[in-house]
N, C-alpha and C positions, 0 to 999 in steps of 0.2 A: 533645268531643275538642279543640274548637279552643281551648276555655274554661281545659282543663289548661293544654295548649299556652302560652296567653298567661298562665298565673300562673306558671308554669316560666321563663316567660323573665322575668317582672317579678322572679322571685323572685333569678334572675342575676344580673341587672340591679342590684336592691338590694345582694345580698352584694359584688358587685367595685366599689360605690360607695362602700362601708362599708371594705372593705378597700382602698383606695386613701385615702381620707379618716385613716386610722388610720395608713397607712406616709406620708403628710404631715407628720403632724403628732406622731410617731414620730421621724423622722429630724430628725438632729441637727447641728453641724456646729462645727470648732474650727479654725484656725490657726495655725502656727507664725511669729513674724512676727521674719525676718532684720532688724536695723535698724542702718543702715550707723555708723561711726564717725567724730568730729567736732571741732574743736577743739584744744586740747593734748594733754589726754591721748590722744583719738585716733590724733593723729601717733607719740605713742611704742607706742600700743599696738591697731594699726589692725583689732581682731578685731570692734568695733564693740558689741551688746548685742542679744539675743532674751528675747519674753517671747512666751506664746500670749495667742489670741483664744480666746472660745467663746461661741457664739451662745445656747446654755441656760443659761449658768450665770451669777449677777447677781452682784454687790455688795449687803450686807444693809449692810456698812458694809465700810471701808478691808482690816481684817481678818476677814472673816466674810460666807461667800457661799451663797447659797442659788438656787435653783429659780428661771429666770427668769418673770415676769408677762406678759400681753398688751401687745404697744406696748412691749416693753423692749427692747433690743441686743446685750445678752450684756457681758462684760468682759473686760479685759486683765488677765493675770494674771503675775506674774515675780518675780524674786529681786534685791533689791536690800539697796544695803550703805548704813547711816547713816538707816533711813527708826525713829528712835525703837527700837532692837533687835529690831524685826520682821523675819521671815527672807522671808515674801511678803507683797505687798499688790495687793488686786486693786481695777482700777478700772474705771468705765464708759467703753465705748469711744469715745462721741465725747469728753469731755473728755480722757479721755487723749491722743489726737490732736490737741487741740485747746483745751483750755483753756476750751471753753465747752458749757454743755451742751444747746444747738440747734443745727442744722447751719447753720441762718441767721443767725445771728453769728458766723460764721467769717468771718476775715479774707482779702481777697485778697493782700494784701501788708503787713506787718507792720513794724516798727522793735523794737528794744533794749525803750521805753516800753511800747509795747503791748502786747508780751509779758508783762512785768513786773507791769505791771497787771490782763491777764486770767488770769496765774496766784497772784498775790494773793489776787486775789480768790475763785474757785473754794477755793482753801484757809481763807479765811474762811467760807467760805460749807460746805464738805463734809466737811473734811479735819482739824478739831476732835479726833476722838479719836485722833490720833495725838500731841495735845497741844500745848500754845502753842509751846514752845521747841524745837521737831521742826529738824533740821540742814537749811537748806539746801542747801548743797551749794557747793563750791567746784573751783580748776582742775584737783583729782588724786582729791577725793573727791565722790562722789556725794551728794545730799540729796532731801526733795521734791520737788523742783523737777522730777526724773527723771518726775515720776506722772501731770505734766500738761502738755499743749503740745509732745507728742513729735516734731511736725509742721513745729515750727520750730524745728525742731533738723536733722533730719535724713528721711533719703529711707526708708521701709520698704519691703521685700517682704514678699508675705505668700503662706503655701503652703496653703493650706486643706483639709482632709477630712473625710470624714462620722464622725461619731461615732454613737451608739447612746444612746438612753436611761436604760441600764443602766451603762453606761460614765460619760453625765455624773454620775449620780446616786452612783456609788460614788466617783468624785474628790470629791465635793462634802460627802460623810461624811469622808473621806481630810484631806481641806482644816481642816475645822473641826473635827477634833478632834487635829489637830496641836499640839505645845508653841510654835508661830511664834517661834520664839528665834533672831536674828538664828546662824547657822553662816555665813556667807560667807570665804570664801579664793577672789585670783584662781585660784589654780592648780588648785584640787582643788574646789571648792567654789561657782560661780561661778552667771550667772543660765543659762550653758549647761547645766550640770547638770541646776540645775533642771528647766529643761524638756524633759532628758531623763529624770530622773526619771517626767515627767508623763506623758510619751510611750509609757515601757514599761505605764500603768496600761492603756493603753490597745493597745497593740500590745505584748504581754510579752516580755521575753528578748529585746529587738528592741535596742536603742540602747546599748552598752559603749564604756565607756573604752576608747580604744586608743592606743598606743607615739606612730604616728605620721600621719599628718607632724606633730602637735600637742605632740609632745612629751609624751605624758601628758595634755595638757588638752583640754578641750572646749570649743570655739569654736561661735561661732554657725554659721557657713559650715560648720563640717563635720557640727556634726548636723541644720544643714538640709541635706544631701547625703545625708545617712543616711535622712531619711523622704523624698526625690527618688528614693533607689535603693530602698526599700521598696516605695514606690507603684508601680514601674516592675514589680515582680513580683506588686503586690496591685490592678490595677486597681479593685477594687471599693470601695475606697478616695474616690475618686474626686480625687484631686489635681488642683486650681486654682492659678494661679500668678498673683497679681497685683502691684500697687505702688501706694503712696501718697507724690505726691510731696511732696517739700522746699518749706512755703510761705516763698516768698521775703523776704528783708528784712531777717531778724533776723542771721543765717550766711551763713559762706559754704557753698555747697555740700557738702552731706558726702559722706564718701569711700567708695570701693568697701570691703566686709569682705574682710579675708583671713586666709590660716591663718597660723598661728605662725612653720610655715617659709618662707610667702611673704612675711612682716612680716622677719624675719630676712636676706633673702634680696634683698630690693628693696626697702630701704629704708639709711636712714644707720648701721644696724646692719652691714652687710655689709661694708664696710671696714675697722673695727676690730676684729671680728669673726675676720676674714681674717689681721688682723697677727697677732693675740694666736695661734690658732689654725687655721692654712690648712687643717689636716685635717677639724676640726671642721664648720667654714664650708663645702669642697667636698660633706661628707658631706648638710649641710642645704639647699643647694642643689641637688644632686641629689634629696634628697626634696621636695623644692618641685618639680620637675621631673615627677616619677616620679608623685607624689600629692597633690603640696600645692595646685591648680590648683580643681579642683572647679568644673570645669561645670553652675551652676544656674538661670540665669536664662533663659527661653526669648527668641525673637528679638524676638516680639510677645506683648507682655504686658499683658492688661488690665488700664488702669488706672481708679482708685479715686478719688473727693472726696468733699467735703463733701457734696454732691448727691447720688453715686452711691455709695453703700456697700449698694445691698440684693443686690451680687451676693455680696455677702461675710455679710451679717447675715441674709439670704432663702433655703433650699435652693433653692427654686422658680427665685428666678433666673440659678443659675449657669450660664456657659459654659465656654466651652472654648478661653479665651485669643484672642478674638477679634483677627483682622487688625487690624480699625480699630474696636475699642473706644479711646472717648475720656472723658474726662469731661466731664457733661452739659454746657451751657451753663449758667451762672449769673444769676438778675436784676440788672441792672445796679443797683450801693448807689444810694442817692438822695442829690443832691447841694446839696439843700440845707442838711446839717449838716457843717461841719465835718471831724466824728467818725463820720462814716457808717463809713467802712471799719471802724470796732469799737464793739461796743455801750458805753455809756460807764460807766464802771468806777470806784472810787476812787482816788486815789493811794496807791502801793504803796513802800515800804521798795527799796532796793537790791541785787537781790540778785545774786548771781553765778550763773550758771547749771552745772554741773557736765558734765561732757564723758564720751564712754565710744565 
C-alpha cells in the first residue's frame, strides 16, 4: 500500500516538474519601447519614436528574423524611413542600445567621437547588407544611424508583456514573408503604426486609429496608453514598466514624448497657431486637456543598464516596478588606458546623427 502511495506521489511529483519546466520555457515575452524625442527635429515634432523588443525573436540578418538560440537577447524591431527602402529592420538588442555588442564595452559617459566611432564601426562589422552607401541620416531625416546607439541619443521606457509561443512564431512567418518595401508617411504610416500593426497580431482588434487627441495619427505616447489601458483590463498580460536611461555625453537630455495636441498646444506652435486661428487653437487645447495628457509612467519605475537587462530579456526575473530597483553597480574601467571608458575602435567618417 505504502509502495503505491509513494509511486503516486513520485509520479505528481514528476508531472508538475515537467509541466512547470515546459510553461518556463513556453512563455515568452515582448516590449513596447516609448523612446522619448531629441534634438531638432524633436523640438518641432516632440512625439519622439517606438519600436518593440522581443525576447524570442532574433535577427538572422538586418532584414530577416527567426527563432531565438540559447544565450541570445531577442531584438528590436520598428519602422524606419531612409534605412536603404526597407520598411523594418530588426536589431540585437544590446547594440541597438548601444552600439556594441557586450554589455562590457559599454560606455559610462560618452563624447560626439565615441559615439561616431562605435557606431561605424558595428555597421562595418554587421550592417553590410543593407549596402555600402546606406543613408545616414541627417537634422530632419533619419538614416542608420537610428539602428545603433539609441542610448545616447535618448531616455527609453519600456512597457513589457508576456507573449506566447504561437504568437511569436506567427509574427515571425508575418515578418519574413513581407514585401519589406519602405511605405513610411509621418502621418498615416509612421513607426507608430507599425507597432500597432504588431500589437493587434497579438492582441487583435485591440489598437485603431483614432480622431483624437492625435489628429488621425498615432503617436508613440498614445499607443503606448492603449496597451497601459489594455493591460489594466487583461492582467494576465502581465505589464512591466521600465526605463533605460540617457548615457550622458553625447546630448543633451532628451525630452519628455507628447501627443499632437500637447506638441500643438505647449509648444512655439500655440501662438501662431492662436493668431491665424483662436477657434482652431481653443478647440486643440481643450483636447490636450480633456485627452491629450496620458498618464503612463508609474512613480517608481524599474530601471534598466548595461548590467541589468535580465528583468527585461529573463521571464524568470521580472518584477513589479520595484521601490528601489537601481541599476547594478558597474566594475570600475581600468585606468590604465587612456581609452578605457570605450573599447578601441577605428576612426570613423563624420557623420550627423538624425533626431526623431
Amino acid at each position: 500500500m505504502q509502495s503505491k502511495r509513494a509511486l503516486f506521489l513520485a509520479l505528481i511529483a514528476f508531472l508538475s516538474a515537467a509541466f512547470f519546466s515546459f510553461s518556463t520555457t513556453a512563455r515568452g515575452q515582448a516590449a513596447l519601447l516609448m523612446e522619448e524625442p531629441y534634438g531638432f527635429f524633436g523640438a518641432l515634432n516632440p512625439t519622439g519614436h517606438t519600436a518593440i523588443y522581443f525576447a524570442r525573436i532574433c535577427s538572422d540578418t538586418p532584414v530577416k528574423v527567426r527563432r531565438c538560440g540559447p544565450g541570445e537577447l531577442g531584438s528590436v524591431i520598428s519602422r524606419y524611413q531612409g534605412i536603404a527602402g526597407y520598411d523594418w529592420v530588426a536589431m540585437p538588442l544590446v547594440p541597438y542600445l548601444y552600439s556594441v555588442e557586450n554589455t562590457a564595452d559599454v560606455p559610462d559617459h560618452v563624447n560626439r567621437e565615441t559615439v561616431l566611432r562605435l557606431r561605424e564601426h558595428y555597421r562595418e562589422e554587421h550592417l553590410g547588407v543593407l549596402g555600402a552607401d546606406v543613408f545616414a541620416g541627417n537634422l530632419v531625416r533619419g538614416g542608420w544611424t537610428q539602428l545603433v546607439g539609441v542610448s545616447y541619443e535618448r531616455r527609453i521606457y519600456v512597457f513589457r508583456f508576456n507573449t506566447t509561443e504561437e504568437q511569436d512564431e506567427a509574427l515571425i512567418t508575418r515578418l519574413n514573408a513581407s514585401d519589406n518595401r519602405s511605405d513610411f508617411d509621418l502621418l498615416y504610416s509612421n513607426c507608430a503604426d507599425f507597432a500597432r500593426g504588431i500589437l493587434n497580431v497579438y492582441f487583435p482588434r485591440t489598437f485603431r486609429r483614432t480622431i483624437f487627441p492625435d489628429a488621425g495619427m498615432t503617436t508613440p505616447r498614445q499607443i503606448t496608453f492603449k496597451l497601459d489601458r489594455y493591460a489594466k483590463k487583461h492582467p494576465e498580460i502581465g505589464l512591466d514598466v521600465f526605463m533605460v536611461p540617457q548615457i550622458p555625453g553625447y546630448r543633451r537630455p532628451s525630452r519628455r514624448n507628447k501627443s499632437v495636441a500637447a506638441s500643438l498646444a505647449t509648444t512655439a506652435y500655440a501662438v501662431p497657431l492662436a493668431i491665424v486661428n483662436p477657434y482652431l487653437a481653443g478647440g486643440i487645447f481643450v483636447d490636450y486637456l480633456v485627452r491629450g495628457r496620458y498618464p503612463l509612467v508609474p512613480k517608481h519605475t524599474t530601471i534598466l543598464g548595461p548590467d541589468r537587462l535580465f528583468p527585461l530579456t529573463s521571464p524568470e526575473e521580472v518584477g513589479q516596478n520595484a521601490d528601489n530597483a537601481e541599476i547594478q553597480p558597474r566594475p570600475p574601467a581600468s585606468t590604465d588606458l587612456p581609452s578605457a571608458s570605450a573599447p578601441e575602435i577605428p576612426e570613423s567618417k563624420q557623420i550627423v546623427s538624425p533626431n526623431e
